[in-house]
N, C-alpha and C positions, 0 to 999 in steps of 0.2 A: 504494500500500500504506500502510495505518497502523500506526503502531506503538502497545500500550498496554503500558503501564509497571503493575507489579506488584511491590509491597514484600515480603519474607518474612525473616524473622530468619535469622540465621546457622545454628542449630539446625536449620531447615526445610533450608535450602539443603545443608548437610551430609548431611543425613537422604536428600534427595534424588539425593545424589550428582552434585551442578552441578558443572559445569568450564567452566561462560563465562556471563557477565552478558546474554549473550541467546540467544534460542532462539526456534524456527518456534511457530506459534498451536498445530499439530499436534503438535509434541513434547508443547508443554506439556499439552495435553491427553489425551496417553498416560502424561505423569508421573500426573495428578491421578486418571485412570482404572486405573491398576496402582495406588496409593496405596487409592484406593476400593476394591476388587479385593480387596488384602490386607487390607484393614479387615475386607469382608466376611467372607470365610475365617476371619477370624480369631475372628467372632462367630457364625459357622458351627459352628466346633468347640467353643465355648465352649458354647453350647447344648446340643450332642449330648453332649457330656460332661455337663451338668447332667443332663439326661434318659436318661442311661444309655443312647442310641444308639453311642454311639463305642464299644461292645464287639461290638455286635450282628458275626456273622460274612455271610461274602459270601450264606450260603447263605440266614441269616435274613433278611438284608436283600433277596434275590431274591421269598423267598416274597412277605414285604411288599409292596414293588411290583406283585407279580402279585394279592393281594387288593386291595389299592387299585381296580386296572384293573378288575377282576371288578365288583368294586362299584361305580365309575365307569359299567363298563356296562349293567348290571342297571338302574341309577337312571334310563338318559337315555331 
């Protein structure tokens, strides 16, 4: 097995919520993927709200989907 050493400032590691100076290849790769994850989401809702989607209701947002598909299928 190798080990590879990885620097992060205090802020990061806090942020992270670390409780030991080492960890599996797999952890750390489920920290950096729920990190990404949240980032996502969080530029998810920032959009929808730009765009005035995040009022839209379950029902308009059903329609949508189902025009999309129509049209998806119409096209192919």
């Amino acid at each position: 097995m190798r080990t590879l050493n990885i620097s992060i400032s205090d802020i990061e590691y806090n942020k992270f919520g670390l409780q030991n100076d080492k960890l599996s290849f797999s952890d750390f790769v489920e920290l950096v993927g729920n990190e990404l994850s949240r980032q996502n989401l969080n530029k998810c809702v920032e959009l929808a709200e730009k765009y005035g989607l995040s009022k839209l209701t379950m029902d308009e947002i059903c329609k949508e989907v189902k025009a999309v598909r129509r049209n998806a299928k119409n096209n192919s």
